[in-house]
C-alpha positions as CSV (number, residue, x, y, z in Angstrom):
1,X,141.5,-39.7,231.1
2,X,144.7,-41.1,232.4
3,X,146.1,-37.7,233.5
4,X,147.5,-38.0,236.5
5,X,145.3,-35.5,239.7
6,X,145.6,-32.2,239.1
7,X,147.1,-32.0,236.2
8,X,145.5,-30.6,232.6
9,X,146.9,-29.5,229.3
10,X,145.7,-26.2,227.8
11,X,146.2,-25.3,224.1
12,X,149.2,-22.9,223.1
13,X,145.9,-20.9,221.1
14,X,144.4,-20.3,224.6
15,X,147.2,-18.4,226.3
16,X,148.9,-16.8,223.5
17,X,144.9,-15.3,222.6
18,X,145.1,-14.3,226.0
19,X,148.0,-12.5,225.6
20,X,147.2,-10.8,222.2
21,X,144.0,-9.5,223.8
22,X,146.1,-7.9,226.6
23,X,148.3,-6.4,224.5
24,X,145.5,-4.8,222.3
25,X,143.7,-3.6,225.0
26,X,146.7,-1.2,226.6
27,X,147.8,-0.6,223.2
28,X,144.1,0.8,222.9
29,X,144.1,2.4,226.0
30,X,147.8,4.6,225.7
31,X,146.5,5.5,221.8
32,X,143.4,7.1,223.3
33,X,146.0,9.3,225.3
34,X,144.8,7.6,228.8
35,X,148.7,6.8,229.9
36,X,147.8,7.0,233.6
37,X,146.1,3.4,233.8
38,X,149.0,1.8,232.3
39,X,151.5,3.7,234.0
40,X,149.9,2.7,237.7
41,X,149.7,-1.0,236.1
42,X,153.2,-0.8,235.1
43,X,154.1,0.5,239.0
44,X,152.3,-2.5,240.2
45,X,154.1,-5.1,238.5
46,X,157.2,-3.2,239.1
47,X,156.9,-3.5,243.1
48,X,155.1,-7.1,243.0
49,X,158.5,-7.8,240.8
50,X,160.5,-6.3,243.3
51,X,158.9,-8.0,246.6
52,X,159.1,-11.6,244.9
53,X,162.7,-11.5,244.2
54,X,163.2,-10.2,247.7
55,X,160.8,-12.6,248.9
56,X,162.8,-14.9,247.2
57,X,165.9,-14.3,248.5
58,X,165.2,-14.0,251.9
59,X,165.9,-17.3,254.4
60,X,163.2,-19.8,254.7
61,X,161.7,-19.1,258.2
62,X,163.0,-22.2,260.4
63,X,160.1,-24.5,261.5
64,X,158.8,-25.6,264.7
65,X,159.7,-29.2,266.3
């Protein structure tokens, strides 16, 4: 109550147990000598990485009157 719309406050426990389990689970996964899911996972946030910065650096498109 008295947050303002749209807005919501998660504990730091939630995200950082997130985190930990992701971590764990491709640790996991390269021990059992499976490398090729990580390494295609690693590729993909290599090229979204790349296309938002270009993305980001690229002009606004001008609007319409």
């Amino acid at each position: 109550m008295g947050e303002r719309e749209g807005k919501f406050e998660v504990p730091l426990a939630v995200p950082a147990a997130g985190a930990f389990v992701c971590a764990a689970l491709v640790i996991i996964r390269v021990g059992t000598g499976d490398w090729r899911a990580t390494a295609l996972a690693g590729a993909m946030v290599a090229r979204i990485s790349i296309l938002f910065v270009v993305a980001r650096r690229s002009p606004a498109p001008a609007r319409a009157p």
